[in-house]
RODO-2510 file (C-alpha; in nm, 4 decimals, decimal comma):
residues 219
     n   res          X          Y          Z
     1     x    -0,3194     1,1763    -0,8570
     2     x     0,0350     1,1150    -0,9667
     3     x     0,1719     1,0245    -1,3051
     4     x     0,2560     0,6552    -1,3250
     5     x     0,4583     0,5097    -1,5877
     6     x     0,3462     0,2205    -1,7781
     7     x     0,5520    -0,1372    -1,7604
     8     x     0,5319    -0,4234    -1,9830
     9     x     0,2522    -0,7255    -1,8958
    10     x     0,4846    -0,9635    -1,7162
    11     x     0,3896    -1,3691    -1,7385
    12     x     0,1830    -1,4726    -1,4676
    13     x     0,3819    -1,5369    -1,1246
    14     x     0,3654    -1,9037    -0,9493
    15     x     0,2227    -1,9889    -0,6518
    16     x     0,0213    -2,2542    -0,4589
    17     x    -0,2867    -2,1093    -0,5103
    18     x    -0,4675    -2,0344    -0,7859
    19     x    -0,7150    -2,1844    -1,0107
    20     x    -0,6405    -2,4027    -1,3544
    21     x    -0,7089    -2,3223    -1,6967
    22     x    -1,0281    -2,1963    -1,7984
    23     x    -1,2912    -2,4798    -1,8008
    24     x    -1,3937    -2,5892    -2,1644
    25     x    -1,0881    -2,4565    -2,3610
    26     x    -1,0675    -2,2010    -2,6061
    27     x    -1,3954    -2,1979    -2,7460
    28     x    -1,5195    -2,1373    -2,3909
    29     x    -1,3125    -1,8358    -2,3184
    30     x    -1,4605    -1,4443    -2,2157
    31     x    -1,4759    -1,2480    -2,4966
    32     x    -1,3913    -0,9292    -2,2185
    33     x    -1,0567    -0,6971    -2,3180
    34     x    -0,9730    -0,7492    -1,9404
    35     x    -0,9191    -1,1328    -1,9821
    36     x    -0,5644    -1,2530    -2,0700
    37     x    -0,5339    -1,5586    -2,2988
    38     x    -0,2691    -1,6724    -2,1147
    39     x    -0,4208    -1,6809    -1,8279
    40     x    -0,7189    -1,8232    -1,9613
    41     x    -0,4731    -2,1067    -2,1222
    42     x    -0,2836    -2,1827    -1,8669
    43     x    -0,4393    -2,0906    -1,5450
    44     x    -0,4561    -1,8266    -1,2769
    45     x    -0,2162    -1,8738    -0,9536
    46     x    -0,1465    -1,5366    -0,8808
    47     x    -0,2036    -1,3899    -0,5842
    48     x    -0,5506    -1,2094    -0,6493
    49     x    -0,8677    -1,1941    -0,5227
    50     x    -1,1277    -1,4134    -0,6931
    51     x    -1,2757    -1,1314    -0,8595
    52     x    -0,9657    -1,0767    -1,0673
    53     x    -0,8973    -1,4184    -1,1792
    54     x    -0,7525    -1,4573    -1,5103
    55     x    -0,7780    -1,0565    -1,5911
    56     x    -0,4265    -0,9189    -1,6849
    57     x    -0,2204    -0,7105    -1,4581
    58     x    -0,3436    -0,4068    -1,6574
    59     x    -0,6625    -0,4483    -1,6240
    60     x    -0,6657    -0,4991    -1,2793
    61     x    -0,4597    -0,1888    -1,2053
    62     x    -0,6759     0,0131    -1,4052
    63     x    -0,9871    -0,1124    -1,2159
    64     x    -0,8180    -0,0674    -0,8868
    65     x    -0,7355     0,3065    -0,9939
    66     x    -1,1050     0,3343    -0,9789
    67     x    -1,1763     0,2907    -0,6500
    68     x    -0,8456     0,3813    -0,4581
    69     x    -0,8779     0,5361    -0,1317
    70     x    -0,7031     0,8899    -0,1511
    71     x    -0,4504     0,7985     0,1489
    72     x    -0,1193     0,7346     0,0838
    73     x     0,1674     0,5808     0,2490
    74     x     0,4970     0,6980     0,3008
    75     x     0,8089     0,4907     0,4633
    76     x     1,1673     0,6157     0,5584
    77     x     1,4052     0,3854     0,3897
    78     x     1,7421     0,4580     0,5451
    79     x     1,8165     0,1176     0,6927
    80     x     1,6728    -0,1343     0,4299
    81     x     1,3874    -0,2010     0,6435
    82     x     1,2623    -0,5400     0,5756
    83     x     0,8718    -0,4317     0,6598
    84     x     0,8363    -0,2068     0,3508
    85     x     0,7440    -0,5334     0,1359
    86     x     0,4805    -0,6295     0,4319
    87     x     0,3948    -0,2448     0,4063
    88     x     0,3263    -0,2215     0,0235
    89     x     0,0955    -0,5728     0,0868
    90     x    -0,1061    -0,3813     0,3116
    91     x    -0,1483    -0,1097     0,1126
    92     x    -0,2652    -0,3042    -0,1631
    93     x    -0,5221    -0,4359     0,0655
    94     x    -0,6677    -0,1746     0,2064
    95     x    -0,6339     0,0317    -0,1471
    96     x    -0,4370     0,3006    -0,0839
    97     x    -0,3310     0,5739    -0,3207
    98     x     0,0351     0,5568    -0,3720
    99     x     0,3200     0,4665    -0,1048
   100     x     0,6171     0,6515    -0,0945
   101     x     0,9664     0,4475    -0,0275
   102     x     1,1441     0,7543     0,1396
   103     x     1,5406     0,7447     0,1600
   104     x     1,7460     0,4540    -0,0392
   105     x     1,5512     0,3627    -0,3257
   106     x     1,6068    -0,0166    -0,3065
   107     x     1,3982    -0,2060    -0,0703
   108     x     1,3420    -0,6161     0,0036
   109     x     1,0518    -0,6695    -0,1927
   110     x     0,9595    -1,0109    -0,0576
   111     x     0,7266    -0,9579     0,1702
   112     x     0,5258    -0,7946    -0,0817
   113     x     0,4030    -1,1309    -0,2063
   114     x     0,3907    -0,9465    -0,6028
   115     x     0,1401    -0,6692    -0,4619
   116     x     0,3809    -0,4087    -0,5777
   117     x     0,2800    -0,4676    -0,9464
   118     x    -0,0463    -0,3423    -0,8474
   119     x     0,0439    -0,0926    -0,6002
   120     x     0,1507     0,2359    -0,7048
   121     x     0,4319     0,2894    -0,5578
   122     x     0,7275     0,5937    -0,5708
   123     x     1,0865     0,6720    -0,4362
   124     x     1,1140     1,0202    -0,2292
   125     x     1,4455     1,1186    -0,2541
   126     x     1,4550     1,2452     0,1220
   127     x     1,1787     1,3440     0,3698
   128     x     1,2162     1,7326     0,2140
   129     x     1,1033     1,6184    -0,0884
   130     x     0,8134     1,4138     0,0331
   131     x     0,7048     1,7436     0,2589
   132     x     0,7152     1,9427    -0,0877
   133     x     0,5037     1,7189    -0,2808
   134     x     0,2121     1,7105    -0,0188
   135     x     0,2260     2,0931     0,0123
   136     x     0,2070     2,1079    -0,3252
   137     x    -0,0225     1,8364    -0,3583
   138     x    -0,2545     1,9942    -0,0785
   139     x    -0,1986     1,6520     0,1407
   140     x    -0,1037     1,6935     0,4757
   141     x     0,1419     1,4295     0,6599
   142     x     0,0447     1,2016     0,9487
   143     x     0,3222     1,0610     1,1343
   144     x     0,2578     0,7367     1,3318
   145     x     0,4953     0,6799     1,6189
   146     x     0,4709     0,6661     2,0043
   147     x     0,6760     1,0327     2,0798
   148     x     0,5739     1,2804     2,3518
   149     x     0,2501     1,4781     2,2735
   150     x     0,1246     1,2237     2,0620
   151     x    -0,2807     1,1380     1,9322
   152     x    -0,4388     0,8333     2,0347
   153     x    -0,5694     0,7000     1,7110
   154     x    -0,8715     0,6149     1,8650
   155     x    -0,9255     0,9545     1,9335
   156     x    -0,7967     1,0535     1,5867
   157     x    -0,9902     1,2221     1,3129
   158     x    -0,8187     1,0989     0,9746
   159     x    -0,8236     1,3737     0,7164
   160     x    -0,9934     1,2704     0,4276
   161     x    -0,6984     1,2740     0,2080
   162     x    -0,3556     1,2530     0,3777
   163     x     0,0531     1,0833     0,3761
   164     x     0,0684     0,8299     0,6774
   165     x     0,4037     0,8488     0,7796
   166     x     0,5646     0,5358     0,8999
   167     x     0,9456     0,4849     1,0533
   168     x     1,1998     0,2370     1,0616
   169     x     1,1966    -0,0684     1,2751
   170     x     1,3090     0,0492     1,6100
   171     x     1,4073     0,4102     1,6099
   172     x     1,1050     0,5025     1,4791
   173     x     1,0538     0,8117     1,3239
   174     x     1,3683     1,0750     1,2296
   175     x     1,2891     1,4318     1,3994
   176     x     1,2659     1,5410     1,0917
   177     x     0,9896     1,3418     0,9804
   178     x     0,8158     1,4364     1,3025
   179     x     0,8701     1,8090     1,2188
   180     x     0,6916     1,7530     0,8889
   181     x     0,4124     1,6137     1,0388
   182     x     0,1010     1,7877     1,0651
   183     x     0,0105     1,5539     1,3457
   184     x     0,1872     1,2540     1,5315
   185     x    -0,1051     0,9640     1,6015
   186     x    -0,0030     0,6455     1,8538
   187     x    -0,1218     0,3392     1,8485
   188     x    -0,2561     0,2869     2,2084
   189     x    -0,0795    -0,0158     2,3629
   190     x    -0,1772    -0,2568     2,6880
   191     x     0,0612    -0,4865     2,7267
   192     x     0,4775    -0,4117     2,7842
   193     x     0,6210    -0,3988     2,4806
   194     x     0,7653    -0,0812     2,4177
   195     x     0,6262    -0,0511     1,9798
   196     x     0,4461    -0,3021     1,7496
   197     x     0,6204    -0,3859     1,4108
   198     x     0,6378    -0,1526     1,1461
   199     x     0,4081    -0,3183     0,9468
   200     x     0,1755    -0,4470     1,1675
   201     x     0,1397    -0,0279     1,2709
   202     x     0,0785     0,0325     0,8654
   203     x    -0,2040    -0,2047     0,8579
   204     x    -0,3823    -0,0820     1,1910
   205     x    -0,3433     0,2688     1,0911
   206     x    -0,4768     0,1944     0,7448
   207     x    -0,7667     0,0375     0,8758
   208     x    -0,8279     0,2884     1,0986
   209     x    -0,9122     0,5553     0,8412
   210     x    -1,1430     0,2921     0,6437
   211     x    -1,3396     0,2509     0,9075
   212     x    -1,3549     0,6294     0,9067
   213     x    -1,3880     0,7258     0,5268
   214     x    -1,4301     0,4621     0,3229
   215     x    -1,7395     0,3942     0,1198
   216     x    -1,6736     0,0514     0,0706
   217     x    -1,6258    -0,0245     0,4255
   218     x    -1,9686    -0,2655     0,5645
   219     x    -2,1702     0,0202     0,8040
***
């Protein structure tokens, strides 16, 4: 698993969910490392499952690292795509390893609705450098796109561990990327659109390999 570099506990972020301080007040409050006082003070509206109410961001990343699936994600990132932030979500969700912003390091981190402080997530200078650190890493790359000679994912069996490889919105996939790949799964389609969104083809692929591999997943 990759190195990740520590950050500093940011306050809790606002939303419109969440719960209130901890009933009872301070002589009521966990005695658990993984409980933050402020949290506890103040109350919980990030957005986390109920599970993870009032832990700190620490301890829920360390917990997650626990029980992360070992698939990663990997996006180019030569046109600011404005999916990566729906992407990283996604990821979160379904527990992936690590996802890889591939290209321009800055990205619109919006749509990530603050899942990228528990996401691990790294910048690939180019798709070169993402192909050397799965050789290296012994991980091979998936590329999702609908290209000639294409997998139907249906038909698709996920390696274990593995990079899903995801393109910008509308061209897709560079032909570099695709030459990287050790295997170029579709999405089967019915109706006449020509692709699905970027990030709506993250999450189905994503949950396509859960259903395949993952322990967690209800049998």
């Amino acid at each position: 698993m990759p190195s990740h570099s520590a950050e500093p506990e940011p306050s809790a972020e606002r939303t419109t969910f969440g719960v209130g301080p901890w009933p009872g007040g301070r002589d009521a409050w966990p005695s658990e490392a993984h409980f933050d006082p402020e949290l506890l003070e103040h109350g919980d509206s990030r957005n986390v499952i109920d599970r993870y109410r009032y832990w700190s961001m620490r301890a829920i990343v360390a917990d997650l690292d626990e029980h992360r699936h070992p698939f990663h994600v990997a996006i180019e990132n030569w046109q600011h795509d404005m999916n990566i932030g729906s992407i990283v979500r996604s990821a979160n969700a379904f527990a992936a390893d690590t996802v890889h912003i591939v290209g321009r390091r800055r990205w619109n981190k919006r749509g990530a609705m603050v899942t990228d402080r528990y996401q691990h997530v790294e910048h690939r200078e180019d798709v070169a450098t993402l192909a050397a650190w799965a050789r290296e890493e012994g991980i091979p790359i998936i590329a999702i796109d609908n290209v000639p000679g294409c997998v139907p994912m249906e038909t698709f069996d996920w390696p274990e561990r593995c990079v899903m490889l995801f393109g910008q919105e509308g061209p897709g996939l560079t032909a570099e990327a695709i030459a990287a790949a050790e295997a170029v799964v579709e999405i089967t389609q019915y109706g006449s659109t020509r692709s699905i969104n970027a990030s709506a083809a993250a999450a189905v692929s994503m949950f396509s390999w859960v259903q395949q591999h993952s322990p967690l997943a209800p049998r």
